[in-house]
PLY file of the C-alpha trace (Angstrom):
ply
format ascii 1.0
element vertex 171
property float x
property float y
property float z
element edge 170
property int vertex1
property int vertex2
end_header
0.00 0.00 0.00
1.33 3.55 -0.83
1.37 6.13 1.72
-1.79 8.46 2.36
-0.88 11.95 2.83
-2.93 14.39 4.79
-4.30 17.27 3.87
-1.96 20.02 4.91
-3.12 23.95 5.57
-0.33 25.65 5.42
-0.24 29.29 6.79
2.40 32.10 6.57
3.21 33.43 10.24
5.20 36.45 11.09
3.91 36.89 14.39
1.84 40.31 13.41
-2.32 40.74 14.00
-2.80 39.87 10.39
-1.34 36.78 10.34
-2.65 35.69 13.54
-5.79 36.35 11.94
-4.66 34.08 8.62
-3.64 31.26 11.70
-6.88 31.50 12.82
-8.36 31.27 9.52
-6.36 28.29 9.06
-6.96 26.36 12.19
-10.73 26.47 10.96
-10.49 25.30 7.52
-8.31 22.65 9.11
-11.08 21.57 11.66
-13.63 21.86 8.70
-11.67 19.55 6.70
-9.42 17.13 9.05
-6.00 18.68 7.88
-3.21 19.13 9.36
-1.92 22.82 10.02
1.83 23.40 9.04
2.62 27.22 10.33
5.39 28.43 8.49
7.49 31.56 9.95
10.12 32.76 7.40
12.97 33.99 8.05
16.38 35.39 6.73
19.48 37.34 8.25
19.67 40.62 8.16
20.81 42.41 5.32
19.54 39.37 3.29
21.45 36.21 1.82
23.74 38.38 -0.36
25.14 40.30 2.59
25.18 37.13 4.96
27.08 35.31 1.74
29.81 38.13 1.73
30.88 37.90 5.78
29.23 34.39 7.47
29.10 34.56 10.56
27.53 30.98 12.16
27.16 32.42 15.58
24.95 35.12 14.31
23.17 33.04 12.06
22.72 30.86 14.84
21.46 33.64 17.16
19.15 34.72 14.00
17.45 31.24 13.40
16.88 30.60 17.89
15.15 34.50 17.17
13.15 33.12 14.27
12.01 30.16 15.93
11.42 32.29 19.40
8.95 34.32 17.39
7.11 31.32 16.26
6.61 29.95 19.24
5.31 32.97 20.63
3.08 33.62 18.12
1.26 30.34 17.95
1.22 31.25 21.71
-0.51 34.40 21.49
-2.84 32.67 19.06
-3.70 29.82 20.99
-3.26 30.28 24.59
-4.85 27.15 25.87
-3.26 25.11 23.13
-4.97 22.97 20.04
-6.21 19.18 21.08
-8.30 19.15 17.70
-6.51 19.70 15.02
-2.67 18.82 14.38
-0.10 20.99 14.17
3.48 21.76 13.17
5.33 24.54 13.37
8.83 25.18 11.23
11.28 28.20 10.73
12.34 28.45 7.37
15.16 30.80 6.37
14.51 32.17 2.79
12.27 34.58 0.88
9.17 34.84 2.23
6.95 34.25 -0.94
9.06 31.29 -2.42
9.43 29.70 0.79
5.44 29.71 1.28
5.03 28.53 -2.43
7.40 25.82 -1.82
6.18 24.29 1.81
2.46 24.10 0.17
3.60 22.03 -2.35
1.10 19.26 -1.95
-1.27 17.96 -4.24
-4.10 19.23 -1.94
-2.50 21.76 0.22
-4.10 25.32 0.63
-2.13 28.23 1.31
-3.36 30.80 4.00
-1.65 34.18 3.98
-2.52 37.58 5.43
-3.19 40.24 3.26
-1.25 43.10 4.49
-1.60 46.93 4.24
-2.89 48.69 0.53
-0.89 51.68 1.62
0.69 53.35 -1.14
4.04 53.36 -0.24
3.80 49.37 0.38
3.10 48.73 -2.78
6.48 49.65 -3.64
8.58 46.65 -2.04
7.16 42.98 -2.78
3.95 41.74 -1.66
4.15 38.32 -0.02
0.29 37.56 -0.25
0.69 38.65 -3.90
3.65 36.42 -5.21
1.85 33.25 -3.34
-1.21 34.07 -5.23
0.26 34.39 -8.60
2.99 31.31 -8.45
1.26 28.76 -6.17
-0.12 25.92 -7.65
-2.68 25.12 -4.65
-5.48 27.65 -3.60
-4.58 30.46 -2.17
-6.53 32.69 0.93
-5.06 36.20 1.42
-7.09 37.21 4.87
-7.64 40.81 5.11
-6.32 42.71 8.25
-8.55 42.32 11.51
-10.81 45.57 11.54
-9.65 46.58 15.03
-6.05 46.42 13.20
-7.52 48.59 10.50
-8.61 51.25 12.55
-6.28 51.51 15.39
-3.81 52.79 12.14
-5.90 55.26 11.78
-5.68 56.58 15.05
-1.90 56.13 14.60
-1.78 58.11 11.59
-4.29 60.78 12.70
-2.16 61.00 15.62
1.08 60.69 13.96
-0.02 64.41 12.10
-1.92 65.89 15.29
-5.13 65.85 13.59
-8.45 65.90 15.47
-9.81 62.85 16.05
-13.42 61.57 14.51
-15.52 58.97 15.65
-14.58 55.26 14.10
-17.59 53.49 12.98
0 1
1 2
2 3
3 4
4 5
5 6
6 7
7 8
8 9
9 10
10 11
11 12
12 13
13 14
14 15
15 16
16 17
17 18
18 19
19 20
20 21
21 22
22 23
23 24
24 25
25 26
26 27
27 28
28 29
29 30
30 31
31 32
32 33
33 34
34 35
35 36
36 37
37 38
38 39
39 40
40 41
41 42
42 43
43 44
44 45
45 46
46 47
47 48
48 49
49 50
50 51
51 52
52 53
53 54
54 55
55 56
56 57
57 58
58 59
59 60
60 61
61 62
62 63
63 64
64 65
65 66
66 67
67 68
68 69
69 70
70 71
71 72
72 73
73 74
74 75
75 76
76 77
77 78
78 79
79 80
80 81
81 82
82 83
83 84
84 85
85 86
86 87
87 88
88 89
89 90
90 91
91 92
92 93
93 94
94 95
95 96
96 97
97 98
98 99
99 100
100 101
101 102
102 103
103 104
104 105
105 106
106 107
107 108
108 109
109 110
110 111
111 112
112 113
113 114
114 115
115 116
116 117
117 118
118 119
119 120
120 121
121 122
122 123
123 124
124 125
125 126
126 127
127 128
128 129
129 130
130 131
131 132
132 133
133 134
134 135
135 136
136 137
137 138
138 139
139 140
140 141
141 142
142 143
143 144
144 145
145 146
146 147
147 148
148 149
149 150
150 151
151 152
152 153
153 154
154 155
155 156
156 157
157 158
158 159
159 160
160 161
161 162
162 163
163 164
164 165
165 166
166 167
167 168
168 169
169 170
């Protein structure tokens, strides 16, 4: 008999609001559909690979990758105080770009990728967008999750404060 692999949901985590709220987003579809959640934090040194590449250091990448997997675990944490008895779970640090390294851990033939969205500020737009390079080179579905609304406005606040503008009702 071959072996039967499971389902996998496979969700991007940085530790941020809107991808606790893709984690969460995840753990349901898993419980919907039996699957097994794989949260995925990516990682990579500072500077990137190419400055890394020109002076190693394994000490500090060693120091980077415990920080990585710190986050992780503090995350899922924050997510899930009381822990998850329903639904499996694994949690890895991977150390590469964020978008390819998504693409390539939901590389199943029935995996689904859970991502969160991220801001639609204009000056984001200019650097790469995570949730849009897993949409457009994953082969398995892809679910961008918006921010959490309380996220949503509490930037405004922050911005309205940021420029010491009066402040208007939310809502």
């Amino acid at each position: 008999m071959g072996v039967v692999e499971r389902r996998r949901v496979v969700v991007g985590v940085s530790g941020s609001l809107g991808s606790l709220a893709a984690l969460h987003r995840g753990v349901g579809e898993a419980r919907r559909s039996g699957a097994e959640v794989l949260a995925v934090l990516v990682w990579m040194p500072p500077g990137g690979e190419y400055s890394f590449r020109r002076a190693p250091c394994p000490p500090l990448m060693s120091a980077f990758r415990e920080a990585a997997v710190e986050r992780l675990t503090t995350a899922l944490t924050e997510a899930f105080p009381a822990g998850l008895a329903d639904v499996p779970l694994r949690a890895v640090a991977v150390r590469g770009e964020p978008g390819a390294a998504l693409v390539a851990a939901a590389d199943g033939p029935d995996d689904v990728l859970i991502v969160g969205a991220g801001e639609r500020r204009w000056w984001r737009r200019l650097g790469p967008s995570v949730s849009g390079y897993c949409v457009r080179r994953a082969e398995c579905p892809v679910l961008a999750v918006p921010r959490p609304l309380l996220q949503r406005e509490l930037a405004v606040i922050q911005r309205r404060n940021a420029y010491h503008l009066p402040l208007e009702p939310v809502g």
